[in-house]
C-alpha positions in Angstrom: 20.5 59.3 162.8 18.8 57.8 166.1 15.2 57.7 166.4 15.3 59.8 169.2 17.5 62.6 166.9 15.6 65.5 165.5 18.4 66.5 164.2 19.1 67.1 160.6 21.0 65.0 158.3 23.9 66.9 157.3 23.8 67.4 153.6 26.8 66.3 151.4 26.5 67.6 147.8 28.6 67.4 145.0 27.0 69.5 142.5 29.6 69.0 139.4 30.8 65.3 139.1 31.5 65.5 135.3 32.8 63.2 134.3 31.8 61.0 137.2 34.3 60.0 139.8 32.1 60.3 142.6 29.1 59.0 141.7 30.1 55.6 141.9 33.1 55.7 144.5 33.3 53.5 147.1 33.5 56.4 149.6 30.1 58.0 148.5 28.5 54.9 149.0 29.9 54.7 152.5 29.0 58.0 153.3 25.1 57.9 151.7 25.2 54.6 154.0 25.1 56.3 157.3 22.0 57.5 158.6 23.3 61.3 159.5 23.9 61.8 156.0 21.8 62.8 152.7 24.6 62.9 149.7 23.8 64.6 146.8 25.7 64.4 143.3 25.3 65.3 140.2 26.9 64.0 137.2 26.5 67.1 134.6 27.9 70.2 135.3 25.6 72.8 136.6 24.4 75.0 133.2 24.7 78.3 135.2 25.0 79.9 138.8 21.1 79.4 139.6 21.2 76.1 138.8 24.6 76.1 140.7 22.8 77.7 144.1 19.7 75.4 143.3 21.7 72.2 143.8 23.4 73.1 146.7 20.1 74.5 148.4 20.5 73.5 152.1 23.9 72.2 152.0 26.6 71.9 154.9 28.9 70.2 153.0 30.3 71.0 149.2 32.4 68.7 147.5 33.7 70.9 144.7 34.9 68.1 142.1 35.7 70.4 139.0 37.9 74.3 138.4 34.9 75.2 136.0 32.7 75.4 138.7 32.5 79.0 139.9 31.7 79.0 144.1 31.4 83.0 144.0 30.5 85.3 147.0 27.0 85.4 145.9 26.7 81.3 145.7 28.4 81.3 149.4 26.1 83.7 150.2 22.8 82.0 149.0 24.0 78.9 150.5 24.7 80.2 154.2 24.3 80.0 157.3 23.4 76.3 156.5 27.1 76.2 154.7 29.9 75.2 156.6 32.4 73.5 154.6 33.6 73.9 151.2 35.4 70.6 149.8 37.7 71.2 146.8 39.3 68.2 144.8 42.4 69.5 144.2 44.6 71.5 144.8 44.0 75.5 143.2 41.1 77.6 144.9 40.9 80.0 142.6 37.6 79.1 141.5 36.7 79.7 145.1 35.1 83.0 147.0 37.9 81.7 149.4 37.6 85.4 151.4 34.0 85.1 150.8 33.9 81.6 152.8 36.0 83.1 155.6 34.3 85.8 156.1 31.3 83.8 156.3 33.0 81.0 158.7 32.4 78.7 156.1 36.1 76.4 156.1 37.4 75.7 152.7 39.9 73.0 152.2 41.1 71.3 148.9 44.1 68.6 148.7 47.2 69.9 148.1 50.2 67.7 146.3 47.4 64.9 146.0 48.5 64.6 142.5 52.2 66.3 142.3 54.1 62.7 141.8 51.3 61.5 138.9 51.9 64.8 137.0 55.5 64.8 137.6 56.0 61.3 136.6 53.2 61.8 133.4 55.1 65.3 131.8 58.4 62.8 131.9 56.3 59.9 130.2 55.1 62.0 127.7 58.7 63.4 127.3 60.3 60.0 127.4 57.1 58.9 124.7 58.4 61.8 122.5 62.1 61.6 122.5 61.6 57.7 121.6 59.0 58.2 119.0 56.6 55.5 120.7 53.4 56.8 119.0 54.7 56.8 115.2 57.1 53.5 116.0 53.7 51.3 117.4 51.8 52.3 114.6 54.9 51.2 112.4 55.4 47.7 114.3 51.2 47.2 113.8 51.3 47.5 110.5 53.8 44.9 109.9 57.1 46.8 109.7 60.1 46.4 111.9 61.6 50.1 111.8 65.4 50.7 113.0 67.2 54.2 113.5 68.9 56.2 115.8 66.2 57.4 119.3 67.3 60.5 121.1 68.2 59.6 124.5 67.8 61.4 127.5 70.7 61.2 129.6 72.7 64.0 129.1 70.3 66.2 127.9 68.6 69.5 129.4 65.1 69.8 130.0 63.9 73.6 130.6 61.1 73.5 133.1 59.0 76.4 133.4 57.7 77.0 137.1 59.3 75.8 140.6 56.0 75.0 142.0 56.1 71.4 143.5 55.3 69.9 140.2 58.3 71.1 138.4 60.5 70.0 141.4 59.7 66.8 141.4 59.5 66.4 137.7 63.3 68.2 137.9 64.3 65.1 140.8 62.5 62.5 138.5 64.7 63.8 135.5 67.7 64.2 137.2 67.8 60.7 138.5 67.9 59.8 134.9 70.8 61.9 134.0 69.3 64.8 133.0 70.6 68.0 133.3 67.9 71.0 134.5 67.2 74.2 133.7 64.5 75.7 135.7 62.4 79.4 135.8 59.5 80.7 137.6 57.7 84.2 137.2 58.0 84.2 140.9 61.0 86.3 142.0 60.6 84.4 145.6 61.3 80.9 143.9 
């Protein structure tokens, strides 16, 4: 902010970083840096929705880092017409007044498919972790033994996937690339 701005610094808060990832990010000390911003986070979840609408007093800006934190019509409320943007890290709203926010013109956005490829990829380590046994067989090899057998392989088995969101699609691609065959289902009748 100038010295001739009288202006208000536009208020960042992120009123649930817990566990911390923002805290000490690189961003947020970029952003607390310039002088037309006063970031707030907190690294404890709030206890209840008053200490929820305390944090975010005066806001413009919430950075929503965790789905337990309920941003209902009455926390929009409290918080506008100072509130303008609603920040999710993720990708579901549902912990959201999104209607609320609209109605309000306060813009909500979140980041859709930011982790689609690390969950994908994760559910078919886990699977692959399974099928080989890795857990029981490290614990073996560390306590001195060298165990043999038969591991269940992969190819040419069928993995059932349960939802045709963008997660189980890629997991499905992942899987089929290894020769896998796929069955898939979704309580959606449109997928």
């Amino acid at each position: 902010m100038t010295q001739e701005s009288t202006q208000q610094p536009i208020r960042v808060v992120v009123p649930d970083d817990d566990p911390p990832v923002f805290a000490d990010s690189a961003a947020i000390a970029r952003l607390s840096r310039l002088p037309d911003f006063d970031v707030a986070t907190f690294t404890k979840r709030p206890n209840n929705q008053y200490e929820l609408e305390e944090r975010i007093s005066g806001a413009h800006t919430l950075i929503i880092a965790r789905s337990t934190t309920r941003v209902t019509n009455a926390i929009i409320e409290s918080a506008t017409p100072q509130l303008k943007h609603i920040a999710i890290w993720g990708t579901a709203a549902d912990h959201v007044a999104v209607e609320a926010a609209r109605r309000l013109d306060v813009t909500v956005t979140n980041t859709p498919n930011s982790a689609t490829v690390a969950v994908a990829e994760h559910a078919l380590a886990l699977l692959m972790s399974l099928s080989r046994k890795i857990p029981q067989l490290d614990l073996r090899v560390r306590e001195g033994e060298w165990p043999g057998g038969q591991l269940t392989q992969l190819a040419g088995k069928t993995l059932g996937i349960v939802g045709t969101g963008a997660v189980g699609i890629r997991l499905a691609r992942i899987a089929e690339g290894i020769g896998m065959r796929i069955l898939m289902s979704s309580l959606s009748e449109s997928s």
